[in-house]
C-alpha positions in Angstrom: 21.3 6.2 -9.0 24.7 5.8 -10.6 27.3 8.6 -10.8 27.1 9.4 -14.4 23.2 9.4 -14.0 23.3 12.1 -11.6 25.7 14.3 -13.5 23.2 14.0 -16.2 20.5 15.5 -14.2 22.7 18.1 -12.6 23.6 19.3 -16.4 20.3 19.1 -17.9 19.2 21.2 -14.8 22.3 23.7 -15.5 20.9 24.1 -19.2 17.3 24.6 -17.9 18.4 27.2 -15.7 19.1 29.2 -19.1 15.2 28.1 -19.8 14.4 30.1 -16.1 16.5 33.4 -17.5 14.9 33.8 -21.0 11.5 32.7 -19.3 12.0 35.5 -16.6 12.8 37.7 -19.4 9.6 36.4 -21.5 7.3 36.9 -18.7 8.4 40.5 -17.7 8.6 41.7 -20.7 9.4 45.7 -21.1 6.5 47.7 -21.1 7.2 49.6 -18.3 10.5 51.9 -16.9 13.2 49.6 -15.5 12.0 46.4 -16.3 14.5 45.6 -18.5 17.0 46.8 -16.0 15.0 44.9 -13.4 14.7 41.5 -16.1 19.0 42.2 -16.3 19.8 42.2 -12.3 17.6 39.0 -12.1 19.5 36.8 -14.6 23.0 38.3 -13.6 25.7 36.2 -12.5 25.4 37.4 -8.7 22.5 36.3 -8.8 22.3 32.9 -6.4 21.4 30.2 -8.7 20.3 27.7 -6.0 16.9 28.3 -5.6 16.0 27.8 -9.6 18.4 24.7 -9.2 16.5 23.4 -6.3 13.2 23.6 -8.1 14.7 21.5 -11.2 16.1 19.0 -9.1 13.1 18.5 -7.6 11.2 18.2 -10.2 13.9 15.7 -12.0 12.7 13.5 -8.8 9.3 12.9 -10.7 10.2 13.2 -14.5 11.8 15.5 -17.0 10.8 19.0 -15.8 8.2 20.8 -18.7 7.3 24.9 -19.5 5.5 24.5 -16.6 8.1 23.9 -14.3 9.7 26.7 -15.8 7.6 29.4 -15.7 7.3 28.0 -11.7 11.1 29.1 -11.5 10.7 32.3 -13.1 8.1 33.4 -10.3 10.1 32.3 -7.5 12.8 34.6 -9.0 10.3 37.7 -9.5 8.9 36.6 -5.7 12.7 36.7 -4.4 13.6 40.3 -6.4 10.1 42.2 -5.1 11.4 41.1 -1.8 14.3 42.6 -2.1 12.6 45.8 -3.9 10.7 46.4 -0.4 13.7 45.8 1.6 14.4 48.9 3.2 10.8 50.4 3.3 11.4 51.6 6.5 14.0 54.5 5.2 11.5 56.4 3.2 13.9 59.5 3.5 16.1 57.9 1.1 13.3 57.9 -1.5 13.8 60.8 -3.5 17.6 60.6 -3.8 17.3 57.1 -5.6 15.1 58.3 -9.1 17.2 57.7 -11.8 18.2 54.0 -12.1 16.7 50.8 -11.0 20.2 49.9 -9.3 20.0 53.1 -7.1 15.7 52.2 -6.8 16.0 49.9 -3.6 14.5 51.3 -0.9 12.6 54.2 -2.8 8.5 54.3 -3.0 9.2 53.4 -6.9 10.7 50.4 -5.6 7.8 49.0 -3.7 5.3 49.8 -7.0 8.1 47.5 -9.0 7.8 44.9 -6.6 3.9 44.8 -6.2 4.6 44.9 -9.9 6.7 41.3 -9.9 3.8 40.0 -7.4 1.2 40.3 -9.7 3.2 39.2 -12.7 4.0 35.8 -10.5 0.4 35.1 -9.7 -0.8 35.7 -13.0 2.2 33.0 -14.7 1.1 30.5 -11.4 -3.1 30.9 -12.6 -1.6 30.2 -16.0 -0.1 26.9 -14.6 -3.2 25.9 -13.4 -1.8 23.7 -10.4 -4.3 24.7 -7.8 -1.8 23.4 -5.2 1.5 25.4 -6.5 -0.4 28.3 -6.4 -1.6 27.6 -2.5 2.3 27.0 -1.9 3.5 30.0 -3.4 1.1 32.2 -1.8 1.9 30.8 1.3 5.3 31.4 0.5 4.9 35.1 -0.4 2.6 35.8 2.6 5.8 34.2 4.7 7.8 37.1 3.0 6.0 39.8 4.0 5.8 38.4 7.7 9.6 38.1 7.4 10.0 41.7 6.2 7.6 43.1 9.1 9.5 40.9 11.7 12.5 42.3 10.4 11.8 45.9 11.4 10.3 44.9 14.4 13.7 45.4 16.1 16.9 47.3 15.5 18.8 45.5 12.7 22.6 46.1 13.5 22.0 45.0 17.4 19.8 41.4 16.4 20.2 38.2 18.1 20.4 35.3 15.9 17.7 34.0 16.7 15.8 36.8 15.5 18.0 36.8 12.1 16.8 32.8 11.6 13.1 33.6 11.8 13.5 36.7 9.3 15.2 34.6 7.1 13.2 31.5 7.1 10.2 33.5 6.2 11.9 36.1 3.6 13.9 33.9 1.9 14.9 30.1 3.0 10.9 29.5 2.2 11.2 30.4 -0.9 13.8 27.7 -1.4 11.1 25.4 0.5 8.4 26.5 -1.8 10.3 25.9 -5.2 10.6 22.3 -4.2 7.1 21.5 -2.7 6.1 23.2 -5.8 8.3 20.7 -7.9 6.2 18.2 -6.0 2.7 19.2 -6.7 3.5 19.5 -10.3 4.3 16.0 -10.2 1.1 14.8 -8.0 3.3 13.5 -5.8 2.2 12.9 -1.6 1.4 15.9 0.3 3.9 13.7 2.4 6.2 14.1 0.3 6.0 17.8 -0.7 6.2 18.4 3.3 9.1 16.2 3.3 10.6 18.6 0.2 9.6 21.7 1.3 11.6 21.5 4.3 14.5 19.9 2.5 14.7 23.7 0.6 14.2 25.5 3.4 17.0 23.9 4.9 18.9 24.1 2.0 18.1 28.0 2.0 19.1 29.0 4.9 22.4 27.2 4.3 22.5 29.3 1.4 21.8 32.6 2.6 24.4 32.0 5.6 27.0 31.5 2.8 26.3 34.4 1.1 26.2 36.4 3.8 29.7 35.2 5.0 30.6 36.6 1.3 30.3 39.8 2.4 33.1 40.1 4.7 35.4 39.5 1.9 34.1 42.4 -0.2 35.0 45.5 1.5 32.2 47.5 -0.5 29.5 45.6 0.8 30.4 45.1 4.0 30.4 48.9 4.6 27.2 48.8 2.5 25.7 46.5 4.3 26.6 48.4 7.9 25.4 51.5 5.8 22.1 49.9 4.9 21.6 49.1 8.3 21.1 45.2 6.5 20.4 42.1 9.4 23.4 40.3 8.7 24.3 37.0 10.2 27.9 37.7 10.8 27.2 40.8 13.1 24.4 39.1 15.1 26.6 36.0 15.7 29.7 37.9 16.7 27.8 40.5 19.2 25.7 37.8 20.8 27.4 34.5 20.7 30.9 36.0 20.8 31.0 39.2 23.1 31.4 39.2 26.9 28.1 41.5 28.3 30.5 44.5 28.8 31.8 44.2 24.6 28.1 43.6 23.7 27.0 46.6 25.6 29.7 48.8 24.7 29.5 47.5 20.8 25.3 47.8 20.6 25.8 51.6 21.7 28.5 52.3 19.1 26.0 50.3 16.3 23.3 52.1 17.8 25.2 56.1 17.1 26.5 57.7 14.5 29.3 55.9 13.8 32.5 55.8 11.3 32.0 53.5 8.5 35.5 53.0 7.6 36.5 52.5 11.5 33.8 50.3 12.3 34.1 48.3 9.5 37.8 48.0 10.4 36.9 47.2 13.9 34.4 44.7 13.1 36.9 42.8 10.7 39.2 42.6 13.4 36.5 40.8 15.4 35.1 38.6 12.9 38.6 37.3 12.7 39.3 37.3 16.2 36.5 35.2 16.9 36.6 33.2 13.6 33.7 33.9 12.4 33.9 31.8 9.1 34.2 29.1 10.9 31.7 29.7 13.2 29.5 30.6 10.4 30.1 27.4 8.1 29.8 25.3 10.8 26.2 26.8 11.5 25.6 26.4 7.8 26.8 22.4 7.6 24.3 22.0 10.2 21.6 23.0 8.0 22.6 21.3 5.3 22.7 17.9 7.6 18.8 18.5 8.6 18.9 18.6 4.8 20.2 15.2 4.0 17.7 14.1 6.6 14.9 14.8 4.8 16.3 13.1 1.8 16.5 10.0 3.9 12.8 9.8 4.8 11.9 10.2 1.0 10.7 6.8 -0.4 12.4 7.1 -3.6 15.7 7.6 -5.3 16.9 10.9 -3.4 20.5 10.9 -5.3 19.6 14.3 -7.8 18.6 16.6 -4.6 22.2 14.9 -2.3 24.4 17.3 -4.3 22.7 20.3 -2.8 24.1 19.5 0.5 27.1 19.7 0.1 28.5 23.6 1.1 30.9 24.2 -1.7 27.3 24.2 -4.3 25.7 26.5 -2.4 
C-alpha cells in the first residue's frame, strides 16, 4: 500500500477516534452520580489513544470501519476504565476517605459499583452489535481482566518480579489491546486464523504500550510518589530490583519497600537507581522487543498489513 494511502487510513482513523469519544459519551449517558465525570476522564487527553486506534486500524484491514465498529471501541474503553475503577480493591480502608469526587473514587466500594456499572453497559452495546463472536472475544477479554487483577494481589506489589508484572499485564490490559483487534476481525468475517493472528498482534502491541507509559512515570515526580504511594506494580521497580540489584541490594531494598518508608527519600533513592542502571533504556529496549513480535504477526497475515506497521513503531505508542 502506497505512502499517501496509509496516511489516509491513519487520519480517517484519527477522526474516528472522535466518533469513539462522543460514542462513549452517548452510551454512558448521565443518569447516575459521576458519570459524567467518569464519561470526562475517559475521553481526556491522558487518556492512551492506542487501543481505540488499534481497533480502527484493524478494521480499515477489511473495509471502512461502521457504528458498529464504534460502539466496539467505546466498550473496550468502558472495559479498560472499570478495570482501573477496581484497581486497588484490596485497600478497602481507603474507602471512606474517597466520597466526594470520582477523581478521588479509585479504590473506594463506590468505585467497584461504577465499574460493574461500565461492565454491564459494555455487554449490553456488544448484544446490540449482534456479532456473536465479538461478544465471545470481549468476554474472554474481560474474564482475562479480572484474572489479571486477582493475580495481581496474589503477591506483594512493590517487591514483584517481572515476570509476574508481564502476566498481570497481559491479562489486565495488553488483552484488551488483543481483543479490540480480533474484534475488528470478526466484524469483518474474516479467518479465525486471522483474528488469532490479530489478536496477538494487539496484545503485543499492548504491552509495548503499557511499558511506555509506565516509563512516563519516572519523569513526573507526582506520580511516581503516587504510584510508590498506591503501592501500584510498576515495571520500572520490578525490573530494577530483580534484573538490576546484586542479592544483598535486593534484599536490603525489598525490606525498605516492604516498611514504612519515606516517600520523598525513596522516591529520591529510586531515581538515583533507575538512572544508575539506565533504566529507560532497559525499559525501551524490552518494549522494541514487543513491538518486533508485533511486526511478526503482520508478516504471517495474507493481506496488505501496511495500516496496522505504523503501530510498531515506539515513538506511536
Amino acid at each position: 500500500m502506497k505512502q499517501a494511502a496509509c496516511e489516509k487510513i491513519l487520519l480517517d482513523s484519527e477522526n474516528n477516534l472522535e466518533k469513539i469519544q462522543n460514542a462513549v459519551k452517548k452510551n454512558l449517558g448521565v443518569s447516575l452520580p459521576f458519570l459524567a465525570d467518569i464519561a470526562h476522564h475517559i475521553i481526556t487527553p491522558h487518556n492512551n489513544s492506542t487501543r481505540s486506534l488499534l481497533l480502527l486500524q484493524s478494521a480499515s484491514l477489511f473495509k471502512k470501519p461502521d457504528d458498529d465498529v464504534i460502539d466496539i471501541g467505546s466498550t473496550l474503553e468502558f472495559l479498560h476504565t472499570a478495570s482501573a475503577l477496581h484497581r486497588h480493591i484490596k485497600e478497602p480502608e481507603n474507602a471512606r476517605r474517597h466520597q466526594q469526587h470520582v477523581q478521588k473514587l479509585w479504590g473506594s466500594e463506590a468505585s467497584v459499583l461504577l465499574g460493574d456499572y461500565l461492565l454491564s453497559i459494555s455487554f449490553q452495546i456488544l448484544t446490540r452489535v449482534g456479532n456473536l463472536d465479538v461478544l465471545e472475544c470481549v468476554s474472554l477479554a474481560t474474564q482475562n481482566i479480572s484474572r489479571g487483577q486477582v493475580l495481581e494481589i496474589s503477591e506483594p506489589t512493590l517487591t514483584a518480579t517481572p515476570k509476574h508484572w508481564r502476566n498481570v499485564t497481559r491479562d489486565k490490559i495488553a488483552g484488551l489491546f488483543g481483543a479490540g483487534a480480533k474484534s475488528a476481525a470478526y466484524w469483518a468475517n474474516a479467518s479465525h486464523a486471522t483474528a488469532s493472528t490479530l489478536f496477538a498482534f494487539g496484545e503485543n502491541v499492548g504491552m509495548a504500550a503499557q511499558l511506555k507509559a509506565e516509563l512516563d512515570v519516572i519523569d513526573d515526580e507526582k506520580r511516581f510518589q503516587q504510584t510508590l504511594k498506591d503501592q501500584e506494580l510498576w515495571a520500572p521497580l520490578c525490573f530494577l530490583l530483580h534484573e538490576c540489584l546484586t542479592e544483598s541490594e535486593l534484599s536490603e531494598m525489598s525490606e525498605k519497600l516492604q516498611g514504612d518508608f519515606e516517600l520523598e527519600q525513596m522516591t529520591s533513592e529510586l531515581r538515583v537507581l533507575f538512572n544508575k542502571h539506565k533504566l529507560h533504556e532497559k525499559l525501551e529496549a524490552e518494549a522494541m522487543r514487543e513491538l518486533e513480535k508485533a511486526a511478526e504477526c503482520l508478516s504471517q497475515l495474507e493481506m496488505d498489513s501496511a495500516p496496522l506497521q505504523t503501530l510498531t513503531s515506539y515513538s506511536i505508542l
